[in-house]
mmCIF file of the N, C-alpha and C atoms, coordinates in Angstrom:
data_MODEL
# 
_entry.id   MODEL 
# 
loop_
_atom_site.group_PDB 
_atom_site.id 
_atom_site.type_symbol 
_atom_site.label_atom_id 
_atom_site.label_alt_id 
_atom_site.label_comp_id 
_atom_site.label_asym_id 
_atom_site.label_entity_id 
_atom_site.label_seq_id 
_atom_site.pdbx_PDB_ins_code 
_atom_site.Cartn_x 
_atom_site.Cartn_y 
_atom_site.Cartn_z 
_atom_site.occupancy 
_atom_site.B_iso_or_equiv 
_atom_site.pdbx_formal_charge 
_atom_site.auth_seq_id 
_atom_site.auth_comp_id 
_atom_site.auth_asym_id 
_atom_site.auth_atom_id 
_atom_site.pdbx_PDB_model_num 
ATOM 1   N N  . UNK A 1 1  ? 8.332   -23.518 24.944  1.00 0.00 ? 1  UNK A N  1 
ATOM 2   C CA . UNK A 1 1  ? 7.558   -24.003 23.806  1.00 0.00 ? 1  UNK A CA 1 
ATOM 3   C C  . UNK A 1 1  ? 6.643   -22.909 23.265  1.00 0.00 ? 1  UNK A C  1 
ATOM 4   N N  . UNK A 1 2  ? 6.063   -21.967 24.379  1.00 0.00 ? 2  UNK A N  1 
ATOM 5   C CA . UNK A 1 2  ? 5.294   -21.170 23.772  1.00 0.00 ? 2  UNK A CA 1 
ATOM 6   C C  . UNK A 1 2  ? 6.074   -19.947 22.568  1.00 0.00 ? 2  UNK A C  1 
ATOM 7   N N  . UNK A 1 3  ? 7.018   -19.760 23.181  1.00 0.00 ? 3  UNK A N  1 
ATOM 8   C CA . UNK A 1 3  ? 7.516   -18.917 22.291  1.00 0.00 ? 3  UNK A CA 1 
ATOM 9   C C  . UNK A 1 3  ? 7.571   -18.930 21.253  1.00 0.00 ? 3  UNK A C  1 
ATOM 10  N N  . UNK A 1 4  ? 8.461   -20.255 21.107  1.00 0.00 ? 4  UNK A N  1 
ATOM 11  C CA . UNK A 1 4  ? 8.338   -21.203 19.596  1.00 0.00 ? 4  UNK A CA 1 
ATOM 12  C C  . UNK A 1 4  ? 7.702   -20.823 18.904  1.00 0.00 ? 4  UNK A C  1 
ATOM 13  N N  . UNK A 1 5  ? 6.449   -21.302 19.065  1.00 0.00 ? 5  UNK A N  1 
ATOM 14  C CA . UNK A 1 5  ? 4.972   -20.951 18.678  1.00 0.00 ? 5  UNK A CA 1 
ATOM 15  C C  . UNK A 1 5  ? 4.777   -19.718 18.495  1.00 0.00 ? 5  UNK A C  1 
ATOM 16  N N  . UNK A 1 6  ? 4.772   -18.338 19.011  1.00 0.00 ? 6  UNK A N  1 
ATOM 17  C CA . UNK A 1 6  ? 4.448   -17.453 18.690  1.00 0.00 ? 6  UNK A CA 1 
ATOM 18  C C  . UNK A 1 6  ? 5.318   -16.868 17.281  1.00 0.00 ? 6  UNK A C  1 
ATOM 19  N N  . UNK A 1 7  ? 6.898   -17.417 17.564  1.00 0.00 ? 7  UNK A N  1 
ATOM 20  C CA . UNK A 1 7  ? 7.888   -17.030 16.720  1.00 0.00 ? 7  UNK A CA 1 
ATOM 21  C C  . UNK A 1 7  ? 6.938   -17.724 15.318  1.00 0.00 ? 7  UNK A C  1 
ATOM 22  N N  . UNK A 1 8  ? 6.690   -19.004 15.552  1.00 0.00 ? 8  UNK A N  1 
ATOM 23  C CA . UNK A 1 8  ? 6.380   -19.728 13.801  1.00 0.00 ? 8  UNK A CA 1 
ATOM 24  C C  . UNK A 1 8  ? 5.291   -18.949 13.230  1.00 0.00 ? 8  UNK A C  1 
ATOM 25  N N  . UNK A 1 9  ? 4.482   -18.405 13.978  1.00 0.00 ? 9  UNK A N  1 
ATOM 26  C CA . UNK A 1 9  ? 3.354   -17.535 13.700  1.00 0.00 ? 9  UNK A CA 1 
ATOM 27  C C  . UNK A 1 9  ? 3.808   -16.370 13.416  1.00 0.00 ? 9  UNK A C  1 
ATOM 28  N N  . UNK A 1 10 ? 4.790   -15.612 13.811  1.00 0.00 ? 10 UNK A N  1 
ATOM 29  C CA . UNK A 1 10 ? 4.864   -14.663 13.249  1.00 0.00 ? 10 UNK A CA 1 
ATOM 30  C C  . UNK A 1 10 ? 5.349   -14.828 11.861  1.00 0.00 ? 10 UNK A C  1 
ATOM 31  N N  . UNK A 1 11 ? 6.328   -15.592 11.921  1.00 0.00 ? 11 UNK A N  1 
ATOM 32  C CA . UNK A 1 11 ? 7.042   -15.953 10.733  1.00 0.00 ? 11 UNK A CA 1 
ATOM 33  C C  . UNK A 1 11 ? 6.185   -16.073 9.517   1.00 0.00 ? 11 UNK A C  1 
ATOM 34  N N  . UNK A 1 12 ? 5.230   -17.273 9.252   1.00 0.00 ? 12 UNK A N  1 
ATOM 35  C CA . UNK A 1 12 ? 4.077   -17.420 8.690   1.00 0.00 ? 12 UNK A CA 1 
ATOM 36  C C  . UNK A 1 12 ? 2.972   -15.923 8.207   1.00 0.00 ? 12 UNK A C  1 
ATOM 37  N N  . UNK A 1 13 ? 3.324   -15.416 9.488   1.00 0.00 ? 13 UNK A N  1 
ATOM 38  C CA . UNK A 1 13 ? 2.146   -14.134 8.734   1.00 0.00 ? 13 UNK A CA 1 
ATOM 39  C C  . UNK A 1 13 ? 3.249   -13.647 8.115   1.00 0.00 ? 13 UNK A C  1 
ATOM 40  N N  . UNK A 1 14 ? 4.504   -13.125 8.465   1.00 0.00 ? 14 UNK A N  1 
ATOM 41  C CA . UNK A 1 14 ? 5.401   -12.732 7.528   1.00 0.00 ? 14 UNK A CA 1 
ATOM 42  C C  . UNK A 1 14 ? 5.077   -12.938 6.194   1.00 0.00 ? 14 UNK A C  1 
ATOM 43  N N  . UNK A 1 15 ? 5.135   -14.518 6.078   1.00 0.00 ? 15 UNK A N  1 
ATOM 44  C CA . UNK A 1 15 ? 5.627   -14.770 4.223   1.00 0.00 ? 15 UNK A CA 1 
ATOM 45  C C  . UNK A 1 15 ? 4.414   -14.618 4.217   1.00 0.00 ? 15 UNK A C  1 
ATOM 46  N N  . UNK A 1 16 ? 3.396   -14.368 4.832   1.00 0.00 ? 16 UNK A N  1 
ATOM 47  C CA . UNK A 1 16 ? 1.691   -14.673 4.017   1.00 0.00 ? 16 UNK A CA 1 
ATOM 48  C C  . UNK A 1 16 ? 1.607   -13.084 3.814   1.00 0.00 ? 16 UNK A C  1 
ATOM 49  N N  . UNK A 1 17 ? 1.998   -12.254 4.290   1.00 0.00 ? 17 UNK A N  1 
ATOM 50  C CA . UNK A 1 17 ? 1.482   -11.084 3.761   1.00 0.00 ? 17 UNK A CA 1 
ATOM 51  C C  . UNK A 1 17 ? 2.682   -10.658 2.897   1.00 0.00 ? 17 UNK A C  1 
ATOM 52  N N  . UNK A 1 18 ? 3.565   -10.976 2.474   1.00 0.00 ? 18 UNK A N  1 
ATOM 53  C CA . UNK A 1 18 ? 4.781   -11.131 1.794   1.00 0.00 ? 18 UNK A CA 1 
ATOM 54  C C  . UNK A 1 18 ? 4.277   -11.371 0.294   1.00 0.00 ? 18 UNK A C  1 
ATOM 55  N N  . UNK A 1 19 ? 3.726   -12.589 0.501   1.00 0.00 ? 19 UNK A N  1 
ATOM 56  C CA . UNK A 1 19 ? 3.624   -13.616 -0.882  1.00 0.00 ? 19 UNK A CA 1 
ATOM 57  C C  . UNK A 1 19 ? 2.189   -12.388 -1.270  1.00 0.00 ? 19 UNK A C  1 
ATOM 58  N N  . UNK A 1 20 ? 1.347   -11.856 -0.559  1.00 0.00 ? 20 UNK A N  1 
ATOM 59  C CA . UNK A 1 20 ? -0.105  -11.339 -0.926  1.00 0.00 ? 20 UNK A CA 1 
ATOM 60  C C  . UNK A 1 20 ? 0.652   -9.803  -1.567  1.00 0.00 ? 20 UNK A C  1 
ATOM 61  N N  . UNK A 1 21 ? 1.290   -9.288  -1.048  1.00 0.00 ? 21 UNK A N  1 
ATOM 62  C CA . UNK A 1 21 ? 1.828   -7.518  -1.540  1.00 0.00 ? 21 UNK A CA 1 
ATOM 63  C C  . UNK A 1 21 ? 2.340   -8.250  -2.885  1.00 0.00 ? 21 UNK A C  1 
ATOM 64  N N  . UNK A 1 22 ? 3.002   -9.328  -3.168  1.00 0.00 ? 22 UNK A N  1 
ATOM 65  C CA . UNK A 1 22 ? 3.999   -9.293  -4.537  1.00 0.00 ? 22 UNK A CA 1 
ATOM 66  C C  . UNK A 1 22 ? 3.439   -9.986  -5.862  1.00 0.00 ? 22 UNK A C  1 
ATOM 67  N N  . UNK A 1 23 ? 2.923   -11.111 -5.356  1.00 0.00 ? 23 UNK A N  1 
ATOM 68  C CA . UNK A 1 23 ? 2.178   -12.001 -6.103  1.00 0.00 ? 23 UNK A CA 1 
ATOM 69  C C  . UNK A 1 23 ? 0.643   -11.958 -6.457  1.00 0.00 ? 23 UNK A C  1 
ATOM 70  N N  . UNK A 1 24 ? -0.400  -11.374 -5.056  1.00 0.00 ? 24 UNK A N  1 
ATOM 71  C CA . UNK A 1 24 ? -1.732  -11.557 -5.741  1.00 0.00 ? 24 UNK A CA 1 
ATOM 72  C C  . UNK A 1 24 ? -2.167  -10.076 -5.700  1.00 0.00 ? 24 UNK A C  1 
ATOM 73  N N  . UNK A 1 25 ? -1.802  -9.567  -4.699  1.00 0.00 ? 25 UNK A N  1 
ATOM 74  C CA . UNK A 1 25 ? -2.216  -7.976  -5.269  1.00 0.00 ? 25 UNK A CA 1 
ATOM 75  C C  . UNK A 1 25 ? -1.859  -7.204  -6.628  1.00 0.00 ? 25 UNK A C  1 
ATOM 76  N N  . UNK A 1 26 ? -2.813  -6.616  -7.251  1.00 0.00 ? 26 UNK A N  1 
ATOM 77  C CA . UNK A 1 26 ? -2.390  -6.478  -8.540  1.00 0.00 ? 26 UNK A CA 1 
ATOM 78  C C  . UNK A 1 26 ? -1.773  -5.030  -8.752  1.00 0.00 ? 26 UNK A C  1 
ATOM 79  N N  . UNK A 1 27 ? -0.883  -5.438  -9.937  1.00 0.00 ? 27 UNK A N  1 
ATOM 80  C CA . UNK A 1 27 ? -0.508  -4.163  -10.041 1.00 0.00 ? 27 UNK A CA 1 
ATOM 81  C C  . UNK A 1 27 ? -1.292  -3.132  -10.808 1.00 0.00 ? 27 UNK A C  1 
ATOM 82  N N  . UNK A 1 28 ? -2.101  -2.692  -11.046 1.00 0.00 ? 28 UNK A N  1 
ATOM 83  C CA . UNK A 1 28 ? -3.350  -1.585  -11.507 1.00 0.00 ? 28 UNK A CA 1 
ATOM 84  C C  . UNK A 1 28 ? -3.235  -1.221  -10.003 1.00 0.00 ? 28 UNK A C  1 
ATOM 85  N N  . UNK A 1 29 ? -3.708  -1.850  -9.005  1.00 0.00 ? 29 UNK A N  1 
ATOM 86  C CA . UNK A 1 29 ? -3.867  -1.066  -7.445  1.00 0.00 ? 29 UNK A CA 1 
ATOM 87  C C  . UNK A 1 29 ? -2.883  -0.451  -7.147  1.00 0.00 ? 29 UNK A C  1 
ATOM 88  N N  . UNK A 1 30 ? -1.594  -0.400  -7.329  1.00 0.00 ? 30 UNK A N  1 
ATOM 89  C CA . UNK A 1 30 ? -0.030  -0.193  -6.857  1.00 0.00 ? 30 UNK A CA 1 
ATOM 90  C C  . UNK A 1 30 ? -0.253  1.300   -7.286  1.00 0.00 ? 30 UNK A C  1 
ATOM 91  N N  . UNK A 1 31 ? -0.290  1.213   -8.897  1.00 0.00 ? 31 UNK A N  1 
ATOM 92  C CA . UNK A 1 31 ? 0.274   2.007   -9.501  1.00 0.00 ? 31 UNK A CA 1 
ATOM 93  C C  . UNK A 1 31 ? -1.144  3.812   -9.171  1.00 0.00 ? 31 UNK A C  1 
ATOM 94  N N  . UNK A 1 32 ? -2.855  2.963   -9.271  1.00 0.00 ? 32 UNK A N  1 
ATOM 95  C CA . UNK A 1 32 ? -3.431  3.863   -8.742  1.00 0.00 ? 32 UNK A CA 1 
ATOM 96  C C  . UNK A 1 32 ? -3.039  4.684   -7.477  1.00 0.00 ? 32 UNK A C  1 
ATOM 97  N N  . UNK A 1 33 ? -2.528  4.085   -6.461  1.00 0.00 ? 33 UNK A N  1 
ATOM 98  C CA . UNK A 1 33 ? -2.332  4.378   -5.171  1.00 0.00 ? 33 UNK A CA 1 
ATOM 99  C C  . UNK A 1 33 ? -0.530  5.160   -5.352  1.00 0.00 ? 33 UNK A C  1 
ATOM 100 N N  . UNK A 1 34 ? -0.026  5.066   -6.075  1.00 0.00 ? 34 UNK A N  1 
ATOM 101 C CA . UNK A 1 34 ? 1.394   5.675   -6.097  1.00 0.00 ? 34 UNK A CA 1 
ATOM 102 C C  . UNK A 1 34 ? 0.676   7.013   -6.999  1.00 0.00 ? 34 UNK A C  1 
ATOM 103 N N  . UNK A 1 35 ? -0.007  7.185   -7.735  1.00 0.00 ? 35 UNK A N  1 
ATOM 104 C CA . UNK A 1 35 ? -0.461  8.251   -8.124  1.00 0.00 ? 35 UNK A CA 1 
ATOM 105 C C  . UNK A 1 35 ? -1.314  9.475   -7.504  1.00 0.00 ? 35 UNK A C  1 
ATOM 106 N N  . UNK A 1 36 ? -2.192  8.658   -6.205  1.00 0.00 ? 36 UNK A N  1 
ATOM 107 C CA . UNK A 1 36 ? -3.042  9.927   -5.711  1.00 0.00 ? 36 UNK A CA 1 
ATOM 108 C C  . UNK A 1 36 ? -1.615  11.075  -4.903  1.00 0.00 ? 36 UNK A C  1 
ATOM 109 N N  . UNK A 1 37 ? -1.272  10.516  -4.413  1.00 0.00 ? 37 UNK A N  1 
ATOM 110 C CA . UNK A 1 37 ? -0.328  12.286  -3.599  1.00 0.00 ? 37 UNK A CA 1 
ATOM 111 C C  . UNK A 1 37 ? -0.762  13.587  -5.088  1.00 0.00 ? 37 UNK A C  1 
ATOM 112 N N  . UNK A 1 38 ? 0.082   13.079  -6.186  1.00 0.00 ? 38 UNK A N  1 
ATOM 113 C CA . UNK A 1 38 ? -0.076  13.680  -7.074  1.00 0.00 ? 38 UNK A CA 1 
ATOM 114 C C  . UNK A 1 38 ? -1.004  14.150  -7.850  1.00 0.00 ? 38 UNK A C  1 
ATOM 115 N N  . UNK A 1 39 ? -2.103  13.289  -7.631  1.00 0.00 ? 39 UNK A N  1 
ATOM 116 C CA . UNK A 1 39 ? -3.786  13.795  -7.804  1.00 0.00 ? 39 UNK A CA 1 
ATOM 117 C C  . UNK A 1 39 ? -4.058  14.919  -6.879  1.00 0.00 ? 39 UNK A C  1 
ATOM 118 N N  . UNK A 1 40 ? -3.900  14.680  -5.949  1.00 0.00 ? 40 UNK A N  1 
ATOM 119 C CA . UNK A 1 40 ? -3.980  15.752  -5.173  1.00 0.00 ? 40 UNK A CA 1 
ATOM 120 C C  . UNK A 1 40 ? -3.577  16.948  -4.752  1.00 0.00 ? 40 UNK A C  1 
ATOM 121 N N  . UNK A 1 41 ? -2.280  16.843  -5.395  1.00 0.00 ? 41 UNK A N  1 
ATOM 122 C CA . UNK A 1 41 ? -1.462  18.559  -5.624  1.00 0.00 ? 41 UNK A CA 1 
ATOM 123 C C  . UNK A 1 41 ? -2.736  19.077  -7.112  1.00 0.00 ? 41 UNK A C  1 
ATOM 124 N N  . UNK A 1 42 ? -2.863  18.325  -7.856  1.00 0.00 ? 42 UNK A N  1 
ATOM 125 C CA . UNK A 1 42 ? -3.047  18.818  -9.185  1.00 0.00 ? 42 UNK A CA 1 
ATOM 126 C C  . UNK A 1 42 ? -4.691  19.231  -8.893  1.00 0.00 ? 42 UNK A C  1 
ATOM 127 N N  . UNK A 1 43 ? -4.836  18.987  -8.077  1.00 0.00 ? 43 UNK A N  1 
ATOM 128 C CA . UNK A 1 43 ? -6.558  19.549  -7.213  1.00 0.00 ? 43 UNK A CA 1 
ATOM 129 C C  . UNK A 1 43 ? -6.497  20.733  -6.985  1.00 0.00 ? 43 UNK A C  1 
ATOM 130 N N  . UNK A 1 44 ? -5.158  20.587  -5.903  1.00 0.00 ? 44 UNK A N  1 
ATOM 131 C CA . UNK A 1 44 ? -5.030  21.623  -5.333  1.00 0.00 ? 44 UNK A CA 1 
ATOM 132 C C  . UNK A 1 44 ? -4.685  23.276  -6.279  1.00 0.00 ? 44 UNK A C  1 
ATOM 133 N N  . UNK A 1 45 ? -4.059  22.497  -7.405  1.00 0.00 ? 45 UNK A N  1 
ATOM 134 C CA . UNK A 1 45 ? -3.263  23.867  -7.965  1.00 0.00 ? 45 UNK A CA 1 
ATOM 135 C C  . UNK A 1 45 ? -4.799  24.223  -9.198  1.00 0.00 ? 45 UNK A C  1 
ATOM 136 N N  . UNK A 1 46 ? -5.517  23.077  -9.207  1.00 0.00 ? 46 UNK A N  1 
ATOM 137 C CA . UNK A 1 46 ? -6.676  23.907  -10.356 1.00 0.00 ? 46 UNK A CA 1 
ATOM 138 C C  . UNK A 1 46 ? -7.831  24.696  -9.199  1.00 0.00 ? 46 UNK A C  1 
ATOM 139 N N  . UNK A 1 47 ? -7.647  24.532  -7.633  1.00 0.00 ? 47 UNK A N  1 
ATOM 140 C CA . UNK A 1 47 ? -8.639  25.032  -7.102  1.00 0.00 ? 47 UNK A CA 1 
ATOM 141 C C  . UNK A 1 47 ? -7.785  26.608  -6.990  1.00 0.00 ? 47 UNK A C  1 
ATOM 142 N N  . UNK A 1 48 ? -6.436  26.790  -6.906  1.00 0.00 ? 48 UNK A N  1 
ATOM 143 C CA . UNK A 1 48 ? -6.159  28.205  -7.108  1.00 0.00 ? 48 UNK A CA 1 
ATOM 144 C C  . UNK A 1 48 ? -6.128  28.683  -8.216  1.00 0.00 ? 48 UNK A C  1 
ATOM 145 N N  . UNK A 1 49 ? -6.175  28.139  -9.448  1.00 0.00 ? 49 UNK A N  1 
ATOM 146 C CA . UNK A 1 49 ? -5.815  28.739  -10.652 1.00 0.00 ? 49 UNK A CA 1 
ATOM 147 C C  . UNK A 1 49 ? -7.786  28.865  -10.863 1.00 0.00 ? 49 UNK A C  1 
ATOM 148 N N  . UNK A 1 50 ? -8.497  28.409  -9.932  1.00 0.00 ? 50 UNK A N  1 
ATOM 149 C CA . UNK A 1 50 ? -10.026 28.978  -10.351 1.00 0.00 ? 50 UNK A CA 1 
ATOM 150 C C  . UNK A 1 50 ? -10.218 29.999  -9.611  1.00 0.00 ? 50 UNK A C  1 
ATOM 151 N N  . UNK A 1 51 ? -10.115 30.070  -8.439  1.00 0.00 ? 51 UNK A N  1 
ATOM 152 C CA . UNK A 1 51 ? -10.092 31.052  -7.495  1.00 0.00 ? 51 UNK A CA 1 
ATOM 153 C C  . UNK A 1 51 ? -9.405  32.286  -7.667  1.00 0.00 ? 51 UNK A C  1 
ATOM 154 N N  . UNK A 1 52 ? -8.485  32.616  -8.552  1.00 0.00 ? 52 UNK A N  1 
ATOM 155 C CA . UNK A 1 52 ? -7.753  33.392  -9.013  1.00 0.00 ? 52 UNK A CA 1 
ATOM 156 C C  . UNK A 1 52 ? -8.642  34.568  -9.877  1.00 0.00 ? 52 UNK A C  1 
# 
C-alpha cells in the first residue's frame, strides 16, 4: 500500500509541476531566461573590445 502512495504522489507532483512550466509560468520569464547565455557572451566581447 505504501508504495501506491508514494507512486500517486509522485505522479501528482508530476502533472503539478507540469501544468505550472506550461500554463502559469509566463512566457516574458521563458524568453528572458533563454536570452541571458547570450547576454553574456555580448559582455564578454564589449569587455575585450574595451580593453583593447
Amino acid at each position: 500500500m505504501s508504495s501506491g502512495l508514494w507512486t500517486a504522489f509522485a505522479m501528482l507532483a508530476f502533472v503539478g509541476i507540469t501544468i505550472w512550466v506550461f500554463f502559469i509560468k509566463k512566457k516574458d520569464d521563458f524568453e528572458e531566461q533563454a536570452h541571458l547565455p547570450l547576454d553574456e557572451d555580448d559582455k564578454k566581447e564589449q569587455r575585450k573590445e574595451g580593453s583593447s
